[in-house]
C-alpha positions, 0 to 999 in steps of 0.5 A: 704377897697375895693376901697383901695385895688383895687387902683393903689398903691397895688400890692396884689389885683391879678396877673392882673398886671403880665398879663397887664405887658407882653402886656405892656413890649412886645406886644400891644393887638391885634399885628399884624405879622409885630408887632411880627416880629418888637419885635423878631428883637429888642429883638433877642439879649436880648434873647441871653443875658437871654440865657448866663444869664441862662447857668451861674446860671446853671453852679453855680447850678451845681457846687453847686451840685458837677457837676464840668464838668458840670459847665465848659461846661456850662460857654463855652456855655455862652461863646458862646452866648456872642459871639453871642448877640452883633453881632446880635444886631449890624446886627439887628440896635437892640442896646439898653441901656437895651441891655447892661445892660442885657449884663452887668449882663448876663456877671457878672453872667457867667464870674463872678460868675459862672467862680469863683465857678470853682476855689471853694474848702473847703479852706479859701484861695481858697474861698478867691480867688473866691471872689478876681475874682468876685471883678476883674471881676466887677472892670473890667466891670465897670471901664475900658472902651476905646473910642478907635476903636480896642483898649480896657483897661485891659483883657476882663472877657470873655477871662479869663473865657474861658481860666480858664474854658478850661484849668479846663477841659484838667487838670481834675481840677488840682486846683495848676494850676487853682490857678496860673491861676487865679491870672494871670487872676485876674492881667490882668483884673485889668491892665490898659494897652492897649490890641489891636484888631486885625482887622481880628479877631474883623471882624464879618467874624472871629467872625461867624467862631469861633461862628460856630466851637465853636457850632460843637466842643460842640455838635460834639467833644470830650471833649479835642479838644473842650477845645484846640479849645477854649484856641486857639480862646481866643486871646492868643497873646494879654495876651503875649503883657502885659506878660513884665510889671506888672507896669500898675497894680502898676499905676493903683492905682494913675491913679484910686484912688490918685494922686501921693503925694496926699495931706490931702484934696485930700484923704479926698476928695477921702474918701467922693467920695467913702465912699457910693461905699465902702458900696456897694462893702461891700455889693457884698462882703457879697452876695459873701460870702454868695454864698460861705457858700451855697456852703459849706452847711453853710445855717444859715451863708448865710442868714446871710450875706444876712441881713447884706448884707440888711443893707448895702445896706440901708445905701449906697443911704443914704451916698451918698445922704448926702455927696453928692456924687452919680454918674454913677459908683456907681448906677452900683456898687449898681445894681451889689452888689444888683443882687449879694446879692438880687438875686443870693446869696438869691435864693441858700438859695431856693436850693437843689439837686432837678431839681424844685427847681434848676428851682426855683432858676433861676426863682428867679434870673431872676426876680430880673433882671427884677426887677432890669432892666425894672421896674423905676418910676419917681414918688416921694414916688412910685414904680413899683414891689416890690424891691428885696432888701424886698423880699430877707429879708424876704426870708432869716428872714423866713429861719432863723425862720423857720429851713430851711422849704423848703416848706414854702420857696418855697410858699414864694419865688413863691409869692415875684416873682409875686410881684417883675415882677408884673407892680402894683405901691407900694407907699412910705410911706413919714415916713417910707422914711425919713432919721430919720427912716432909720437911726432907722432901721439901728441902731435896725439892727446893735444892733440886728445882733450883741448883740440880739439872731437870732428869735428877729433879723429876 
């Protein structure tokens, strides 16, 4: 039994591997100066990145808290810090495919999520809202992007963001306003017109200028002449250029989805393509609706929507698989639905209105970004780090059976990010892998969340 324990496949015979990891992922033993200064280069970006990354979940921890004001600054700092990561990337020679999907996920999580919670009420319309801005937001960092130098494909998440967070704090949150805001945003980021750079302001000179006024208008200004200074450098003119035409919204549709007159076969086709990108949308959807009832104090509704969200998500690589239909779009669909509903939507069931856990929380989240972004193993039936997907099922069934028992939640969530950052291989079991018993534990999933009362289903 001890040789089994202590063999590669189990990641439950000590933390050595979340030491082993930081030498591995970071410095080898021994570094010298040059080593650590050859790390700080490569790195300097991404730790830009995790910065944004931390002002957004912050931001939504403070908007959970009921500090409004405190959440619009913090999206303008993340603002901030995205201004900064790719410039310095550039001037460091330190860009890396793990650069942008930081970037990617830094941004989702600041001018997604965070961003939308400003706009959050009690009403089911303004929920409704958020939710459409997050999907906007997504549609627009995943599916418009342009070759062109100084050209890009529909209004940047970054621009709404700090426009909507701008004008939340120079109209005291007048919620009429932000409402019509937002759909315009939302209208603009789905456009498929041409916004053009101007070479002056995508110039690094511009940029470092706006980046050090920014930095003095947080740390030196009052309030409102910091909003107006960020309303003005958020390009307005660009928004005026697609003020005419809304018909690239209404093309968007064929040049996306279907041709014009698409015939039976076509639609089929687009059905098959689709149908495991539909399961993943799903399953955002349910990560976002599950933030949205810990934002209401709806705690037994958002562990909920995490297991269906958990269902989901074990059905979508199944779908594809079999109608063989997988592609780059959908992997980035499922890393963005899984770090909405495994990572931020599973660590608010951890938060309440104390400084640790909110600390917890951002932990939490940031170890499934680890998770989910250094941890790959090309070996069939084995993984590295325990899947988020796990860890947030057990979170969620443990909250459930036990009331809410923050205490017991706190331990475990202490433990599954040990064993989430942890570098200990996890075999796959070749049954517990195989079509048939997913498919059971599917089917036992679905007839238990809808026809079984909730201890039995968790």
């Amino acid at each position: 039994m001890k040789s089994v324990l202590n063999s590669p496949g189990f990641g439950i015979t000590g933390s050595s591997g979340l030491f082993q990891c930081t030498n591995k992922l970071f410095l080898s033993d021994g570094a010298t100066g040059l080593q650590i200064k050859e790390f700080a280069r490569k790195n300097a970006a991404n730790a830009l990145s995790v910065g944004n990354m931390v002002m957004g979940m912050a931001s939504i921890l403070s908007s959970l808290n009921g500090h409004h004001h405190a959440a619009c600054w913090l999206v303008l700092i993340g603002y901030l810090l995205d201004l900064a990561d790719g410039a310095v990337a550039r001037r460091l020679g330190a860009c890396s495919a793990l650069g942008a999907k930081l970037d990617d996920f830094a941004d989702f999580t600041t001018f997604g999520i965070a961003t939308a919670l400003l706009l959050r009420t009690t009403d089911l319309l303004d929920n409704i809202l958020c939710m459409c801005y997050v999907l906007s937001v997504f549609v627009r960092l995943c599916f418009f992007s342009s070759g062109i130098p100084f050209v890009y494909r529909g209004l940047p998440c970054i621009y709404s963001s700090a426009i909507l967070a701008s004008a939340s704090m120079l109209s005291g949150r007048n919620l009429a306003m932000l409402r019509v805001i937002a759909v315009a945003m939302i209208l603009f980021m789905i456009s498929q017109n041409f916004y053009p750079h101007d070479r002056v302001l995508e110039s690094q000179a511009w940029k470092k200028a706006v980046f050090a006024g920014g930095v003095v208008m947080v740390f030196c200004s009052s309030f409102p002449p910091a909003c107006v200074y960020y309303l003005l450098c958020c390009e307005p003119e660009t928004i005026m250029i697609l003020l005419s035409p809304s018909s690239g919204l209404f093309q968007c549709t064929n040049k996306l989805f279907l041709s014009d007159g698409a015939t039976g076969l076509q639609i089929k086709e687009f059905a098959r393509k689709n149908a495991a990108n539909a399961l993943s949308v799903a399953n955002m959807v349910m990560g976002i609706a599950s933030i949205l009832s810990s934002l209401n104090g709806h705690h037994h509704a958002a562990c909920w929507l995490v297991l269906i969200g958990y269902l989901l998500d074990l059905a979508d690589g199944a779908v594809a698989r079999r109608l063989g239909a997988c592609s780059a779009l959908g992997a980035k669909l499922d890393d963005f639905a899984d770090f909405t509903t495994f990572g931020i939507a599973t660590s608010l069931l951890l938060r309440t209105t104390d400084l640790l856990d909110n600390i917890l929380c951002v932990c939490y989240v940031l170890s499934v970004f680890v998770r989910l972004c250094f941890f790959t193993s090309g070996i069939p039936f084995m993984y590295r780090g325990l899947p988020c997907i796990y860890s947030s099922a057990i979170l969620a069934s443990a909250s459930i059976l036990s009331g809410g028992n923050l205490a017991l939640l706190r331990v475990i969530a202490v433990a599954m990010i040990l064993f989430m950052i942890s570098q200990n291989f996890y075999p796959h079991d070749r049954v517990l892998e195989s079509q048939a018993w997913k498919k059971g534990v599917y089917a036992g999933g679905i007839v238990m969340v809808f026809c079984s009362s909730f201890p039995p289903a968790c």
